[in-house]
N, C-alpha and C positions, 0 to 999 in steps of 0.2 A: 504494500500500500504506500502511495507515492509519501509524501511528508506535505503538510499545508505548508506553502510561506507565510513566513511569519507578517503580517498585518494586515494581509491579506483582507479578511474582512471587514478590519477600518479603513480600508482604504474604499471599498465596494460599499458601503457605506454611503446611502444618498445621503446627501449634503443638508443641513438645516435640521436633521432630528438629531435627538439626546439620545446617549447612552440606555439610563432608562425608560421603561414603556410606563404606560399611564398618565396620571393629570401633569401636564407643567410645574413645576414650583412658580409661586406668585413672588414676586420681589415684598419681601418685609418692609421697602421704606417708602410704601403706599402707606400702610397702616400704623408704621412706626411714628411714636410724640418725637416729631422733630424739634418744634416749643414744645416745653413743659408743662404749657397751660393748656393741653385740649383736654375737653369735660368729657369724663367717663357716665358710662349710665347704667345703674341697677335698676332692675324691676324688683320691688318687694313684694308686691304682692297682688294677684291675679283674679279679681271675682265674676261670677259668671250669674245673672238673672235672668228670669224668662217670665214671659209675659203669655197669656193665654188668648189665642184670638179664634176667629172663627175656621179662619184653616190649619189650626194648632198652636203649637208653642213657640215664640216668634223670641231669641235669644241675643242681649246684648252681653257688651263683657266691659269693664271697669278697670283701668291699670294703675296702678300706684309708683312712680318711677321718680328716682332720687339720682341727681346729676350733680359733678362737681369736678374740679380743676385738682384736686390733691393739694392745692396750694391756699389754702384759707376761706375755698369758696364754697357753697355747699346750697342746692334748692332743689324743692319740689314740687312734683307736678301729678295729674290726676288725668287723666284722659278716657272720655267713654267712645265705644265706637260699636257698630255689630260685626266686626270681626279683632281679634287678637292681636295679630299686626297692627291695623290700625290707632287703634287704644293705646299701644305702648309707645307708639310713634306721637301722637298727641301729648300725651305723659311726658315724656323726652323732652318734646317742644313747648311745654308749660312750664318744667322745671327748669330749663334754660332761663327763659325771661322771667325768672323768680330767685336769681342768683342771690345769696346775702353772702356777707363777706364775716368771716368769723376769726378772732383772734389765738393764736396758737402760742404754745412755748415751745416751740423745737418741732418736735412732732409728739406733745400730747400737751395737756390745757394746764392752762397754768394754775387752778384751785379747783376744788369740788365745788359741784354746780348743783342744786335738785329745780327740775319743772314742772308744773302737772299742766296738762290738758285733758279737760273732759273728764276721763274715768283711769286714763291712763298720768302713772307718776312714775319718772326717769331719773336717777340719782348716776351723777358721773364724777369719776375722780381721777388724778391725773397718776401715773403709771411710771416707775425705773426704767429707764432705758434695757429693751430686751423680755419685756413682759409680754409684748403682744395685743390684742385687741382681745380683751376679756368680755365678750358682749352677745347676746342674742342676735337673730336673724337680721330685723330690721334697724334695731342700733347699730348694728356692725357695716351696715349699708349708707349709712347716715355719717358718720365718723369716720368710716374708709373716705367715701368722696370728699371728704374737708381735708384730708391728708396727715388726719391724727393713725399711730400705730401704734402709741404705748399707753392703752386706757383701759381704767376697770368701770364697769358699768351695771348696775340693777334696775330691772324692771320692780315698780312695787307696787303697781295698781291693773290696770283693764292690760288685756294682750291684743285690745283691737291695733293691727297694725297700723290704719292710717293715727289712730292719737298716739300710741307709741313712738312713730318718726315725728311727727307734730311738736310732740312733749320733747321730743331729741334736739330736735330744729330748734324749738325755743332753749331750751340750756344751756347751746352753743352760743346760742347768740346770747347768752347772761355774761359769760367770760371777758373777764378784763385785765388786761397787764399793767405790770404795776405803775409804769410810767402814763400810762392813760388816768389811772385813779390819782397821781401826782398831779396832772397836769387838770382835768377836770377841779381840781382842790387850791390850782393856782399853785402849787406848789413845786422844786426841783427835787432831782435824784440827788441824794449824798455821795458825795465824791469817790467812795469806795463802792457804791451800786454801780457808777457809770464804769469805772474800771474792769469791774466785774463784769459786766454787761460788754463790756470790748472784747474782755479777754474771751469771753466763750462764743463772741460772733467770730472770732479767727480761727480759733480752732473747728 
């Protein structure tokens, strides 16, 4: 049996196809945060009703979807539609133009917070570097998007998701650093706060 040359078959090879078969790889820096700042989106949470009509049961769907920058920004949005896609799509686009801006220490909060909304009450507290997001479904969707990772958190009242994220939304937004509560008071940092406050923005 003669011996193959060697590259023979890459060289027979039509021109333009890849080594392997199947889908193409898509290039990553379509989808890659070239800025830092594009808004991720969670859907929390999914509800489905239906209404009774004369040619049956006619069904809409309800989405609950929390957007945010990782970088301080954090809103929500509600969107109904009669299909799933739709709903979440609206949601996304609600919570977009409902951005609020939220105050952080590094990446977790700078004091314990509590909020209630409704039936639902949220207690946050801020986290050692390395603890992780200590938190339920929809706290954890709420506080990912703001760009906190070192928080402990309790739910202590209703588990309805929407006052859940609601009462989250509001807590963050209770958070204040210390030079904010300074400067609201008319007053300055002590000259060993602002040092401090260098030293750990360099590092």
């Amino acid at each position: 049996m003669a011996d193959k040359p060697a590259g023979s078959f890459e060289e027979n090879r039509p021109p333009g196809r890849s080594h392997r078969r199947g889908r193409p790889q898509q290039d990553q820096s379509e989808f890659g945060d070239k800025s830092g700042n594009e808004l991720v989106e969670k859907v929390v949470y999914i509800n489905r009703s239906s209404k009774v009509v004369k040619g049956g049961r006619r069904f809409s769907f309800s989405a609950l979807v929390v957007s945010g920058d990782k970088q301080g920004r954090v809103g929500m949005g509600l969107g109904k539609a009669g299909e799933v896609a739709d709903a979440i799509r609206k949601g996304g686009e609600d919570a977009k133009r409902n951005l609020l801006n939220v105050s952080l220490k590094g990446v977790t909060i700078p004091h314990d917070v509590t909020y209630e909304y409704g039936g639902a009450k949220v207690l946050l507290r801020p986290a050692s570097p390395g603890t992780g997001i200590i938190a339920g479904k929809t706290v954890r969707a709420v506080v990912e998007s703001a760009g906190v990772r070192d928080i402990l958190s309790k739910s202590l009242g209703s588990k309805n998701a929407s006052n859940v994220a609601k009462a989250t939304l509001g807590a963050l937004q209770q958070l204040r650093l210390r030079e904010q509560i300074y400067k609201a008071r008319g007053m300055s940092l002590a000259p060993k706060d602002v040092a401090t406050k260098e030293t750990v923005s360099k590092n």
